[in-house]
N, C-alpha and C positions, 0 to 999 in steps of 0.2 A: 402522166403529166396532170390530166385531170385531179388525181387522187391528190399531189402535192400542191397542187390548187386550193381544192378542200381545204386539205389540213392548214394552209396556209392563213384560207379563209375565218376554219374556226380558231384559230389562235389570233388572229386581229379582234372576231370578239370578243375574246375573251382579254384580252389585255385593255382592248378600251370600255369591258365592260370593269375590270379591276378599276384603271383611272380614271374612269369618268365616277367613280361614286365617292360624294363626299365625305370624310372622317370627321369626327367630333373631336376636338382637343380640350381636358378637363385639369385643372391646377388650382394652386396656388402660388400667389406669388408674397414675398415676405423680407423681411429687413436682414441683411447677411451679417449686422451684427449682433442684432437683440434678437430674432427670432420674431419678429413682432408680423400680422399679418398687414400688408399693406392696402388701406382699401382704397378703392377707385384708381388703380391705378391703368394705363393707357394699355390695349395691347391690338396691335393691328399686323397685317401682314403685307408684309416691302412691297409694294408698287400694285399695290391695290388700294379700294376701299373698304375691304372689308374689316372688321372690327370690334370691340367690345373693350370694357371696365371690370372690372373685378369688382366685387359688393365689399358689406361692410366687414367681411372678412377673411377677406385677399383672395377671394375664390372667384374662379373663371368657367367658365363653357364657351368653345365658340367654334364654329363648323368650318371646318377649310376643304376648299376643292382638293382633288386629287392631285399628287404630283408630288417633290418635293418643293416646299415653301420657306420661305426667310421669316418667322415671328419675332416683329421686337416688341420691346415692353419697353413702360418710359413711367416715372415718375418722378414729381419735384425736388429735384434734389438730392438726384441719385443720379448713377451714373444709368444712361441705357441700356439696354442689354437685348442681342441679336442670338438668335440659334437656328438653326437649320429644323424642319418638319420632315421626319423620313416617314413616309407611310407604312402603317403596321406596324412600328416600331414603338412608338408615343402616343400613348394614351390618359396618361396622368404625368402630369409633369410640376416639380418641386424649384420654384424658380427664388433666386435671393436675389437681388439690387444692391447692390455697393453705394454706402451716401460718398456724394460728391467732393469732392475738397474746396472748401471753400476760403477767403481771407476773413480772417480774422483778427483786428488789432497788430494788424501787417507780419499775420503768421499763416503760412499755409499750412492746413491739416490735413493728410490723407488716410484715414485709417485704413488696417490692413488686417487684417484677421489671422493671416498665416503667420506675421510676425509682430507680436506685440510687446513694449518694451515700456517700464513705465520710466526709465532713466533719460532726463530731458525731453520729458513727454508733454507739451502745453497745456492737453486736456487736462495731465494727474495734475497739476501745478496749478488749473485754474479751479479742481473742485477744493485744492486743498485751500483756495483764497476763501473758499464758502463755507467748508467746514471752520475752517479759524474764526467768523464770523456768525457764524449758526444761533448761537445762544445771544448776540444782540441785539435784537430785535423782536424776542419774546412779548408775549403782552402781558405775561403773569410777572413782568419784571416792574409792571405799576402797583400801586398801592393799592386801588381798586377794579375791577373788569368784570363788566357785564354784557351778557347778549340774550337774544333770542336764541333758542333753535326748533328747529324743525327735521324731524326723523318719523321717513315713512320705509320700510321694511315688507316686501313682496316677493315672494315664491307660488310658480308658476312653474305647469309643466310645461314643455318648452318644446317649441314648430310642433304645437300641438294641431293634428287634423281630426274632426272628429267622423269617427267610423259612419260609413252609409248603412242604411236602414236595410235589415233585409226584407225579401218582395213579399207581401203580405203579414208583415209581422210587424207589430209597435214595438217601436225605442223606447225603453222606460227613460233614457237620460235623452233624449232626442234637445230636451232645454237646453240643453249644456251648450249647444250652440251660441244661444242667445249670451252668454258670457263671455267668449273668445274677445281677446283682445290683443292687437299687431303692434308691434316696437317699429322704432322709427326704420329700422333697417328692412322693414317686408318681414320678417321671423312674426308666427301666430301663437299667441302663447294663451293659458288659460291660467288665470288668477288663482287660489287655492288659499293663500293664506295673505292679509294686510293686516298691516298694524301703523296706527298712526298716532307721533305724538310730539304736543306742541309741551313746551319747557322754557322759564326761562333761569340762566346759570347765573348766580353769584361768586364772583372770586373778590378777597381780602388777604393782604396780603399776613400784614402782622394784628394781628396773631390769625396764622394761616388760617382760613377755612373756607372753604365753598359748598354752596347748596344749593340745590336742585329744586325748583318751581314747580311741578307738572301744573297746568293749566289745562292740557285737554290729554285723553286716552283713547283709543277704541282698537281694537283686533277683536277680526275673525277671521275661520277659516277653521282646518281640519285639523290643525295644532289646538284646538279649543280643550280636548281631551287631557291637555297635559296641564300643568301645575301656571299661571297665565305669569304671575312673577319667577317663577323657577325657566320659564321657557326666555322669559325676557331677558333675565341675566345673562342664560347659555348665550343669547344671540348677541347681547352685549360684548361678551368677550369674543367668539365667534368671527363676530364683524366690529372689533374693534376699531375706533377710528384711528386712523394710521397716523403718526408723527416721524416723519423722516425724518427730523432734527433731533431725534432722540438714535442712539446706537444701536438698538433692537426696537424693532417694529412687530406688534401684537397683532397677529391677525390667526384665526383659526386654529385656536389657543395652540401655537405655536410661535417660536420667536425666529424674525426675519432679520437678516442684517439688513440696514438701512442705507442705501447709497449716499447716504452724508456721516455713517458712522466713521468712530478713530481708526477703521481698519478698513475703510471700504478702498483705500488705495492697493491696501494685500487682497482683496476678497473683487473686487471689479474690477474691470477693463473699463474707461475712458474716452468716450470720442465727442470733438468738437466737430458738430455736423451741419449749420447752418445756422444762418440768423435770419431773424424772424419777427414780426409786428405781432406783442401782445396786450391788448389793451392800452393802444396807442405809445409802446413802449416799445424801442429794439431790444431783444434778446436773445444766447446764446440759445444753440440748440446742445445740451448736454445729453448724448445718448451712452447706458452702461449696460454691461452685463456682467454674470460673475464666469471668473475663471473656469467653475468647475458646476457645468446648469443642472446637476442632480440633487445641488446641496437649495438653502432654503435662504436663494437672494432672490431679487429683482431684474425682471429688463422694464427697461422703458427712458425715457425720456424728463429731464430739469430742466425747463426755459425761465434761466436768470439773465436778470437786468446787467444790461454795459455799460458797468458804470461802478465806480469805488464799492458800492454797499452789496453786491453781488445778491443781489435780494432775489429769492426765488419766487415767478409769478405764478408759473402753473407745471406741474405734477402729472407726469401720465405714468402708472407703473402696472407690470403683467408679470405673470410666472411662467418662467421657462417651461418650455413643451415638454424637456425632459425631468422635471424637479421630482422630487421623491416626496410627493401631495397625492394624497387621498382625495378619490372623487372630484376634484378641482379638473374639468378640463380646458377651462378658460377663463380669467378674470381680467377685469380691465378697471384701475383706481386710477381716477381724475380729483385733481384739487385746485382751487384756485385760490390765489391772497389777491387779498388791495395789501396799498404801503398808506399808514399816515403820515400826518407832515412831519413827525419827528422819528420814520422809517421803520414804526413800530408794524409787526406782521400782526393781518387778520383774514384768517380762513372766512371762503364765505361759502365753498361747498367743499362736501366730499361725497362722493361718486362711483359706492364698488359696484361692477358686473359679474355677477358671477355664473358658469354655467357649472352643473354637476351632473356626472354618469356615473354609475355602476359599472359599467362597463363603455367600450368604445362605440360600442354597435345601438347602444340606449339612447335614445332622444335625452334622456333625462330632465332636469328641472334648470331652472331658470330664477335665478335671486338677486335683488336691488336692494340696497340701501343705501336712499338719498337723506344728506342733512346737508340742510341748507340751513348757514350762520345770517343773523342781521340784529340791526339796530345794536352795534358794539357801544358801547360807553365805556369808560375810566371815569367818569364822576365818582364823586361819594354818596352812597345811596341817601336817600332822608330819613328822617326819622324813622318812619313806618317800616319805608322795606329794610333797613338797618336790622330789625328782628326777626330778621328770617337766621340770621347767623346767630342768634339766641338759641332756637332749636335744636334738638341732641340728634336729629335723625340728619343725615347726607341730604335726604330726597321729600318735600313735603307735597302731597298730593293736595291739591285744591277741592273741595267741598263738592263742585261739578265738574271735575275733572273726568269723568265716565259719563257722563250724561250728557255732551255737549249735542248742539243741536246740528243738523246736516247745513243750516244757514253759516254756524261758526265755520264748519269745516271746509267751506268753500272759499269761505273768506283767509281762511291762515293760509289755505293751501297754496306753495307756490307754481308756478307756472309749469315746471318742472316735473311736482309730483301727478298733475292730473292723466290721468289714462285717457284712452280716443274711445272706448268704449263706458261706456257710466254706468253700468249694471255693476252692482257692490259685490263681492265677496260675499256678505250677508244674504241676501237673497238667494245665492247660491247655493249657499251649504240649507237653507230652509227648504228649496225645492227638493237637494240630492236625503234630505230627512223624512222628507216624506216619499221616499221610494224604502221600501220594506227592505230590500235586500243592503242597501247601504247602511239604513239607522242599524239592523242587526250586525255587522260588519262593522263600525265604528263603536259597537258597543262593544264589541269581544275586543276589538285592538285598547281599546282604554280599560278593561281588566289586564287584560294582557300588561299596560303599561303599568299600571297604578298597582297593579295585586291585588284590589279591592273591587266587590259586587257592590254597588248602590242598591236599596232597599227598595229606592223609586225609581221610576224612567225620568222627573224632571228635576234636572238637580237642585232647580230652589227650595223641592218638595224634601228632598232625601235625606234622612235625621240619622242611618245609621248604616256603615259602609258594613261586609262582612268579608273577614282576610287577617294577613295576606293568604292569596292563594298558594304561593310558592312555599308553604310553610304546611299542607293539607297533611302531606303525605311523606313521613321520614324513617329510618332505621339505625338500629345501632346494636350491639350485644348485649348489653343489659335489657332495652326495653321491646327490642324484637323492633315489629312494626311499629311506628309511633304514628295516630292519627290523632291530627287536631283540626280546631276550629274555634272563630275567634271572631271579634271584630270591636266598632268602637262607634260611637257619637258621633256627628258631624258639627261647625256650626250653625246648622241651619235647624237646631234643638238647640241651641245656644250656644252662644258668642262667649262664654266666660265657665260656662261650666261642662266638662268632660267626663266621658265613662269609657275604657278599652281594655281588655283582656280576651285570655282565651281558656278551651278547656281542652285537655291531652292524654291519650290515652294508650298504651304499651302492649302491646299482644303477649307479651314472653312475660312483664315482670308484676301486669294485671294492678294495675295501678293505673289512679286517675292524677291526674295533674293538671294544675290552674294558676292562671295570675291573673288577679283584678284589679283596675287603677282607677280614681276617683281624682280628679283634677281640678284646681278651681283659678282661673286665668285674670290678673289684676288688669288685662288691657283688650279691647276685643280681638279676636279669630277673626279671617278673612274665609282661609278655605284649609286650614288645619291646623289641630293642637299644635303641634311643633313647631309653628311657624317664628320666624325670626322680626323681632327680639323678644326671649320667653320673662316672662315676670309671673312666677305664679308659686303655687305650695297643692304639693301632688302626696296622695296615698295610696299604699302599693301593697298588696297581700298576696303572697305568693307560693306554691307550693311545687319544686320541679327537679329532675336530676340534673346533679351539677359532677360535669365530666369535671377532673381534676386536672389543670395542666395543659385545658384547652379552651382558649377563649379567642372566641373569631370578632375581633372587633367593626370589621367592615360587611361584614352580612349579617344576616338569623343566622342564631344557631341551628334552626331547623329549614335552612334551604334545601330543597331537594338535590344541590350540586355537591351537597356535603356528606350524603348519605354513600357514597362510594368511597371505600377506605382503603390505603397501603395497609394498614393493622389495623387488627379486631381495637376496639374499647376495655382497657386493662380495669382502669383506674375512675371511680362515680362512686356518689353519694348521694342521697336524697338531702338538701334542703328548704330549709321552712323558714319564709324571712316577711318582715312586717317593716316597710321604709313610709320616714314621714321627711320631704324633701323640699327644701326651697329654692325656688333657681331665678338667678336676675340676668339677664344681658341685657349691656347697654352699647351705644353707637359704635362708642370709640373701639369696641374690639373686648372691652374687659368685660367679665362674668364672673360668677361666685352661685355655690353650692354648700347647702348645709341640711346634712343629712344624718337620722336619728335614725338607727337600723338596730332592730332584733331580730335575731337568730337562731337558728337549731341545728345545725347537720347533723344526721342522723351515718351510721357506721351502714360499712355493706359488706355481704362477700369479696365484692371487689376491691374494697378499701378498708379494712379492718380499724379498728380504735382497741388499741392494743397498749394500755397505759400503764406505766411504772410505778411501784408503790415506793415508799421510801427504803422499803429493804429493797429492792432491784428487783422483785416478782414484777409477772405479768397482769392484767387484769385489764378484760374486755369491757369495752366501755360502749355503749347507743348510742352517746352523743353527748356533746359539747353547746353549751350558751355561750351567746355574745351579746351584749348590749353597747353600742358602739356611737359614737357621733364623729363622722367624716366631713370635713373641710375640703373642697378644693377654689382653686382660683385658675381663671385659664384666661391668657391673650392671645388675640387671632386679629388685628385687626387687618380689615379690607378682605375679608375670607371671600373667593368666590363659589358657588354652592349651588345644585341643584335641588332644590326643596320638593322632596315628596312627603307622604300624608304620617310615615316614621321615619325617615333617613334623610340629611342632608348629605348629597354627593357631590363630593366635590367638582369643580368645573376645574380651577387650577391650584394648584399645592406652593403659588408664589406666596403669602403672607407667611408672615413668621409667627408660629405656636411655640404659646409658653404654658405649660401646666404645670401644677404643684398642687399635693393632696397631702393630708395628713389624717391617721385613723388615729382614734382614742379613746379607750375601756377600761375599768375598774375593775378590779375582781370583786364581786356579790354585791355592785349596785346593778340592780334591776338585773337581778340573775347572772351577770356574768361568771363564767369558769374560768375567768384568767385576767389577768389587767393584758395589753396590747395597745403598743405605741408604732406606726407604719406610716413613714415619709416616703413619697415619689417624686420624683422630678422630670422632666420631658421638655424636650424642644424640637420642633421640627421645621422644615426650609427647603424649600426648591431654589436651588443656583444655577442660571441658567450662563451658559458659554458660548454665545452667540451662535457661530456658526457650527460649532462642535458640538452641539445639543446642554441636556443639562443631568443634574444629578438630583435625587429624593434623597435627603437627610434626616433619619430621624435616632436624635440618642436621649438616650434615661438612664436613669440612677433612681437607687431607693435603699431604705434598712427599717428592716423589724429591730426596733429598739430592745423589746422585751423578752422573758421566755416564752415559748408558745409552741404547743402539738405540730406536728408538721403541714397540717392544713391549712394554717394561719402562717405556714412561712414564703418567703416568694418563691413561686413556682410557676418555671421559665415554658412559656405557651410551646406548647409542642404543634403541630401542622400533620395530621395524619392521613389526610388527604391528598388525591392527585392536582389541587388546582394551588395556585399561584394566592400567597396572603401574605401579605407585609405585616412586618411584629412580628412572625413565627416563626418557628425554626423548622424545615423542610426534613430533615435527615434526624431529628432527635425524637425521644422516646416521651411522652407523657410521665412525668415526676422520677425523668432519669439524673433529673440534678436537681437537689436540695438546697436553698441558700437562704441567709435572713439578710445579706446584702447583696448589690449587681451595678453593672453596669451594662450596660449595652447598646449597641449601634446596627443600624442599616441603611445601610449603601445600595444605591441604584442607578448606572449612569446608563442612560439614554444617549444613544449615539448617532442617531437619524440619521443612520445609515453614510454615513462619514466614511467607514471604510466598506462594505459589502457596495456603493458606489461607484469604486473606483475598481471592480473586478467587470471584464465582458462578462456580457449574457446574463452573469447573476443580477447586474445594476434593474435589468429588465422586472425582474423578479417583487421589485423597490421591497426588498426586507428591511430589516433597521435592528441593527447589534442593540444587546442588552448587557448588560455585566451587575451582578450584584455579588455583595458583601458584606455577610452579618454575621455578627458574635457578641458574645455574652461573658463577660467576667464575673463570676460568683465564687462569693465564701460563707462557710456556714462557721459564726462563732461557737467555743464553746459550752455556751450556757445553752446551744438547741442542738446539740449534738449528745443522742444518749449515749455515744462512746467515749465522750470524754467529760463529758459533765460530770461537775461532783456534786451535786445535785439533781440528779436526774427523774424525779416527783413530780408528776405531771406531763411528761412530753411522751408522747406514741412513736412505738417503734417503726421504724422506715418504713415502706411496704419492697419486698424482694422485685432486685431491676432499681434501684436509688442509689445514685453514687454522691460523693464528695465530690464537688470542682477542685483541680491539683492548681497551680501555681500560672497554669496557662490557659487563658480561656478557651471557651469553644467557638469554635468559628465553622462558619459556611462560605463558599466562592461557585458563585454559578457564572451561565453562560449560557445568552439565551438568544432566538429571533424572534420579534415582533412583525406586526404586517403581513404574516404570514395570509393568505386570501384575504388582506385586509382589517381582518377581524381577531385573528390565529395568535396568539405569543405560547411558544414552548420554550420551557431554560430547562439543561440539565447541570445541577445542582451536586456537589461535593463535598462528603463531610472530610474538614482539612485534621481533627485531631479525634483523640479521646475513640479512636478506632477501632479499640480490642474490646471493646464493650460487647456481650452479649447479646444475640437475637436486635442489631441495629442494621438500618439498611444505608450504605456506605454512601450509596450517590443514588441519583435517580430524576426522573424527567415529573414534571410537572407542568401545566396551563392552564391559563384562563381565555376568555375571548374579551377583548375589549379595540372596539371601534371608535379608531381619531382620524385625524385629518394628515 
């Protein structure tokens, strides 16, 4: 009896030592139609006081006694929501709130998630009264419109804590404290990069143009490294400001359906969830989502006026939790309009939040861009300012637009963009420069970035970059190892006049190789030759092998990513070429080149000059002269571009390129060995399909007018490499097709994941379909064909491996995944004809790494 006593005994503690210990209950709670986090919302437990709010993003803690318990949650405008607390069981809990039904213009709406239906729907019927209206109330629909703006742009690592000092050891960054600065929501975040700048916009209408004011500039931060206008652009487009009233929304250069576009009735779901006082206005509360939250819409929230003009006051939009977005794991765009008296719209902010990780488990960074609109006008400007639309440039910088003083900057600043702590950015990156280990650390990452060594540690000092580096070390079969080295002038030796080349050297074929360029610039340099818009007259002496049949136009030909090849190097020749070049770009997008080039290619083992006498004998020939003067003209306008110190890259392939070139030689003026007439033509386009992603368009046409050796005919770029290159052919052979005419196209449609979306488990994956399609139509006339010319005096026999194009082009069709960790695109690629060809490879896999959003 005693013993079941006992036992009795220890099983009473033990049970009220289970119940009596309190459990932690941790959540979120969130919108059950948008996904949106809900913050401060009520959560307390039935017939008690205990309780808590959720923060500013919908997240909970809150300790409940033992036992089972009733938690409800309440928020404005939603329905309540009660669930039972089983202990042990619940420990993170994923809660959604159903909004309320509310009356509306004596309609009641109850949305329903499980069944949504857009036929007799009052929400889809009342956006469709906004969209029909969308476009009047524009302000570009006056004749003239002026404003202020203000754009300040901040990235910060984000709920930054900074690490404690270990016991006897000094923190080198131990300062870095003294920077921290807290969002209104409690999150500690550390500043890293600001830019700030005051503008003010001109719009006119006829004859259309607008132009850009700057008035003040200044950024700093750890993006200093990088190109300061090539980084402004990215972020330009980047964090594009959003226009919902347009059909696609621009934001992280991708294109967003817009909850007020032609299709957002097929692409969102519709609720009318509450009214609401906005800026002493009643207004609908319009909440959407898209049907399918992997693809690239909006949730969030349109509070329009009730009342005939259905005018939208304010804008909340977020990206679905599940969207197929890189690094994005939480954004939040806030817009606000005033109405004037004749119901015209004017933004007076826009407001993205952005957080980004690497991953889920990374705190990651923290990014704002506030612009904030004022002092709008529709006057006609006067006189004075009247001549800012005189000017060819979009953007005119004011004279102390960099130089403004810390009195200006407090004064534009709006209320808005001031931070709670007032230690600058600047001061920051000066103390983390002088710790040794960082300035060496930010000097390699900006070789790294740029390919160029500075001569000096300060850059205003530094007259001469050396690079690229990715260009050090190459190989190939003619020249074995290829080492080179090179570099160029900066402006800070001068603003108008340039010096750049390098020198190259071949293990196997023991030859030296060089190009030298002497540039003389009609406008000044900021921070490189090439910067846009060029106006200068350049000389070029050059001495190098030229593969035949292979021209990488978006890299160096000496990237070390190229040095690994499907097939050896068949086909090269040594040329020797002397260019005297002029080049003008202006605003609007148009350009012109005029270029006086002598030449020499010299013959090789690997590509013989093997020329025809007028009896039909052979006879070995060194080399051929050119003296040539080439025309081109190209329009691009609104290109977006990343500008480093030789290459712009592109930011996006929206503008439409037109080029046109024409070459033109005499035979024995100024040495030529042949007359030579060569037209090309090219356009290229990105068309983007809103929600079904977009397609790269690029087609050309061209003909060799004249007779001409086969060096000088067109010769279709072969790709003999494993990485991914647009303009090339992936599966053909270097000078396996002869032509003196072509046409050709490449297809590339981007599917953003449209359908690998809509598969389980793989949608997790967020890969994104590729599909490309390129082909080439060519013919070679009889007057450059030694087999059928009746003149055949002067043209070189083929080199063996050179075919005829038959009656049906060649074509390629790949198939490909992008996003692959992000960064990853592999296509495997299929040659669709022309298949019995000798030593060709049929199909096969190719990649590059290229990181988006």
């Amino acid at each position: 009896m005693n013993k079941r006593i006992y036992c009795l005994f220890l099983l009473l503690l033990f049970l009220s030592g289970l119940y009596g210990q309190n459990i932690t209950v941790k959540g979120i709670v969130t919108d059950s139609i948008t996904g949106e986090a809900l913050p401060y919302a009520e959560l307390f437990i039935q017939g008690s006081t205990l309780g808590t709010t959720t923060n500013d993003k919908g997240q909970f803690s809150l300790n409940v006694p033992a036992g089972e318990k009733t938690l409800v949650v309440s928020y404005l405008g939603y329905e309540s929501y009660k669930m039972k607390l089983v202990p042990g069981k619940m420990s993170y809990l994923s809660i959604s709130l159903s909004p309320s039904g509310v009356y509306l213009k004596e309609v009641v709406v109850k949305p329903q998630r499980e069944k949504y239906e857009k036929k007799d729907n009052p929400a889809v019927r009342f956006v469709r009264n906004i969209i029909e209206r969308k476009n009047l109330n524009s302000p570009y629909s006056q004749d003239y419109f002026s404003y202020e703006h203000y754009e300040k742009i901040l990235f910060a690592m984000n709920d930054y804590t900074p690490k404690p000092s270990k016991p006897n050891k000094k923190n080198k960054f131990s300062f870095v404290e003294e920077f921290v600065d807290t969002l209104t929501d409690g999150t500690t975040i550390l500043p890293v990069s600001e830019k700030e700048l005051v503008e003010t916009v001109y719009y006119r209408k006829h004859p259309k143009s607008e132009k850009h004011v700057v008035e003040g500039s200044q950024s700093s931060g750890v993006d200093e490294m990088f190109s300061r206008d090539g980084v402004r652009q990215f972020l330009g487009e980047a964090f594009h400001e959003v226009d919902i009233f347009k059909n696609d929304v621009q934001l992280f250069l991708q294109r967003f359906v817009s909850p007020l576009s032609a299709i957002g009735p097929n692409y969102y779901k519709y609720y009318l969830l509450d009214t609401l006082d906005i800026a002493g206005q009643p207004c609908a509360d319009l909440g959407f989502v898209p049907f399918n939250s992997e693809t690239f819409g909006f949730t969030g929230h349109l509070y329009v006026a009730l009342d005939s003009t259905y005018f939208v006051k304010k804008v909340i939009l977020n990206v679905p939790k599940d969207i197929n977005l890189n690094f994005v794991s939480h954004m939040t765009i806030e817009q606000t309009f005033e109405r004037t008296a004749d119901s015209t719209r004017l933004m007076t902010k826009d407001d993205i939040k952005v957080n980004f990780k690497l991953s889920e488990k990374s705190k990651g960074m923290y990014a704002r861009r506030l612009s904030i609109y004022r002092n709008h006008s529709f006057h006609a400007p006067d006189t004075k300012t009247a001549k800012v639309f005189q000017e060819s440039a979009p953007t005119i910088v004011s004279a102390d637009a960099y130089r403004q003083s810390d009195n200006y900057w407090k004064m534009v600043r709006p209320v808005e963009a001031v931070r709670k702590n007032p230690n600058s950015v600047s001061n920051l990156m000066a103390k983390l420069r002088s710790v040794p280990v960082f300035y060496f650390t930010e000097k390699v990452i900006s070789v790294l970035v740029s390919g160029y060594i500075p001569t000096n540690k300060e850059p205003s000092k530094n007259k001469f970059d050396l690079g690229p580096m990715n260009s050090t070390l190459n190989g190939n079969t003619i020249e074995g190892a290829r080492f080179r080295v090179g570099g160029g002038t900066t402006p800070v030796l001068s603003k108008r006049w340039f010096g750049d080349g390098y020198l190259a050297y071949g293990t196997k074929d023991r030859k030296i190789k060089y190009d030298a360029l002497l540039e003389y610039s009609f406008n000044d340099r900021k921070d490189y030759r090439l910067e846009y818009p060029i106006h200068s007259i350049r000389m070029e002496y050059m001495y190098d092998l030229n593969k035949l049949g292979q021209q990488y136009m978006y890299t160096s030909k000496d990237n070390m990513m190229l040095a690994i090849r499907r097939k050896k190097d068949k086909f090269a020749t040594y040329l020797r070429k002397a260019e005297l070049t002029y080049t003008r770009e202006h605003y609007n997008g148009i350009s012109y080149e005029a270029i006086i080039r002598n030449q020499r290619e010299y013959a090789t083992p690997f590509a013989e000059f093997n020329r025809f006498e007028a009896d039909g004998s052979l006879s070995p020939v060194n080399h051929y002269d050119l003296t040539a003067l080439e025309l081109r003209f190209r329009y691009g306008k609104d290109e977006k571009y990343y500008q480093t110190r030789t290459q712009r890259i592109p930011i996006t392939y929206d503008a439409l390129i037109f080029n046109l070139s024409h070459i033109m030689a005499k035979k024995g003026l100024l040495g030529s060995s042949y007359d030579f007439q060569r037209t090309d033509i090219g356009i290229q386009k990105r068309f983007w399909f809103s929600a079904f992603g977009y397609i790269d368009f690029i087609v050309k046409a061209g003909k060799v007018w004249s007779k001409v050796p086969y060096p000088l005919l067109i010769l279709p770029n072969a790709n003999l490499t494993y990485t991914i290159q647009p303009e090339a052919y992936t599966n053909m052979n270097a000078l396996e097709f002869l032509n003196d005419e072509y046409a050709s196209w490449d297809l590339t449609y981007y599917m953003n994941g449209n359908l690998l979306n809509r598969i389980p488990l793989v949608k997790k994956l967020k890969w994104r379909e590729v599909f490309t399609f390129r082909g080439l139509w060519g013919n070679l006339t009889d007057k450059n064909n030694p087999m059928a010319a009746l003149n055949k005096e002067g043209l070189y026999q083929f080199p063996e491996g050179s075919f005829l194009m038959g009656k049906a082009p060649y074509m390629e069709a790949g198939v490909g995944i992008e996003n692959i960790f992000k960064f990853l695109r592999i296509d495997y690629v299929w040659r669709l004809n022309y298949r019995n060809h000798p030593d060709i490879q049929k199909s096969g896999i190719r990649m590059t790494m290229r990181l988006s959003f």
